[in-house]
C-alpha positions in Angstrom: 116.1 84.2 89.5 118.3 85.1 92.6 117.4 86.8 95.0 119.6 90.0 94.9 120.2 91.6 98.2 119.2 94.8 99.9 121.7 97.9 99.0 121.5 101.0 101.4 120.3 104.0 99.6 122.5 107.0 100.7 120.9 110.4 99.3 123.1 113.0 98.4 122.6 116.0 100.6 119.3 117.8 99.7 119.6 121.3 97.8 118.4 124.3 99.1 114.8 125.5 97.9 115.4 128.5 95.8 114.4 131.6 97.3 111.2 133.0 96.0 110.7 136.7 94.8 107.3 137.6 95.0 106.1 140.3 92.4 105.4 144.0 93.2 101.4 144.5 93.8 100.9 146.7 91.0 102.9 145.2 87.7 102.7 145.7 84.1 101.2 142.4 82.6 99.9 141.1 79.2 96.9 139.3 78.2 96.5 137.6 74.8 93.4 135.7 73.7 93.8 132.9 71.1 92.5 129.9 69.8 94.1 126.6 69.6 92.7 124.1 67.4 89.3 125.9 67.8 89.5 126.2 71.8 89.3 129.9 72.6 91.7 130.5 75.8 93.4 133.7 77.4 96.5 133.8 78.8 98.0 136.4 80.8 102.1 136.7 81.8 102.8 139.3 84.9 105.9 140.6 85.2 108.4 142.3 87.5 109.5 145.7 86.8 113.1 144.3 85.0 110.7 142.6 82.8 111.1 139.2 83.8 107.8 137.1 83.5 107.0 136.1 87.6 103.5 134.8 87.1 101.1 132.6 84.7 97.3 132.9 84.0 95.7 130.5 81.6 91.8 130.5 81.3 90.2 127.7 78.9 86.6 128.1 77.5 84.1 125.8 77.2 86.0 122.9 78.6 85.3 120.3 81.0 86.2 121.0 84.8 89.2 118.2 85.0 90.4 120.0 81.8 90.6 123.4 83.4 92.0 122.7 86.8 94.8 120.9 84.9 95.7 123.9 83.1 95.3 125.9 85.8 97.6 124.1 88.2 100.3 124.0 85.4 99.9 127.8 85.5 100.4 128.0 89.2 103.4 125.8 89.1 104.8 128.0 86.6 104.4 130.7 88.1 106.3 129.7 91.2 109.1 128.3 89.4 109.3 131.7 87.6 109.4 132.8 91.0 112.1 131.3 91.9 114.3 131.4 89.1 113.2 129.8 86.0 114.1 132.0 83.0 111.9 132.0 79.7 114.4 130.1 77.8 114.6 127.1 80.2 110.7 127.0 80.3 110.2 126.5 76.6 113.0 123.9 76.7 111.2 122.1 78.7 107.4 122.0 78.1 107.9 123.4 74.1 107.3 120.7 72.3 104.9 118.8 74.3 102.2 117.0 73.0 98.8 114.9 73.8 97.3 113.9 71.0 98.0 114.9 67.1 101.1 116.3 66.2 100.3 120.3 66.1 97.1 122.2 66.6 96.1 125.5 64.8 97.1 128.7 66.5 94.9 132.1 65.8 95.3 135.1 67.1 99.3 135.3 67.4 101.1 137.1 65.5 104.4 134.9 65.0 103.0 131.6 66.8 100.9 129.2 64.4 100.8 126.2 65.5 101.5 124.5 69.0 101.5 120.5 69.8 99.6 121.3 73.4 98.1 124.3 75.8 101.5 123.6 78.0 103.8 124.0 74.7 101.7 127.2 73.9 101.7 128.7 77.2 105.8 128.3 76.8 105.7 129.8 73.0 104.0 132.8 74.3 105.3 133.4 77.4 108.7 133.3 75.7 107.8 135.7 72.9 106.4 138.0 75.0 109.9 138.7 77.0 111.5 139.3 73.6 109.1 141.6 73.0 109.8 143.6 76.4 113.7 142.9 75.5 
């Protein structure tokens, strides 16, 4: 096989960070508290007074301590995307329909929502219905 030689990498310039818009202290949020697939979990969406989601809780019961901090630093990264500009849509575009294991766990405890692949895809679902509920 030849040897092929070395090619500079030139980066394109960098972009900008967005900027980030913290929430008011005092906000209006929602907390709902539903099981997937038997796991009870609570998740809680802040939002700015326009009704935009800005910020992400999730708390899992009875799970391992890996488990939880994953979940929880998915939240946090979440949040500060919504922070910085991430709309609801785009969110469940992108962590929707993702899955870990078998194809789609049992939702209770949601009105609309019945089934979800994954805690991310459900955190997406419900964030997402909840600012069509504030529209």
């Amino acid at each position: 096989m030849p040897v092929r030689p070395m090619v500079p990498f030139i980066a394109a310039e960098p972009c900008p960070p967005a900027a980030r818009q913290r929430l008011p202290w005092r906000r209006r949020c929602v907390t709902r508290s539903l099981y997937l697939d038997g796991h009870k979990l609570h998740i809680t969406v802040g939002f700015y007074p326009d009704g935009r989601p800005g910020e992400v809780f999730v708390n899992l019961h009875k799970v391992g301590a890996f488990s939880r901090g994953m979940v929880e630093s998915f939240a946090r990264l979440v949040s500060n995307e919504l922070q910085r500009g991430l709309t609801a849509k785009e969110f469940v575009e992108k962590f929707g329909d993702i899955h870990f294991g078998p194809p789609c766990g049992e939702v209770r405890g949601h009105e609309t929502i019945t089934e979800a692949p994954s805690v991310a895809a459900l955190v997406a679902l419900v964030v997402a219905g909840e600012v069509e509920e504030c529209s």
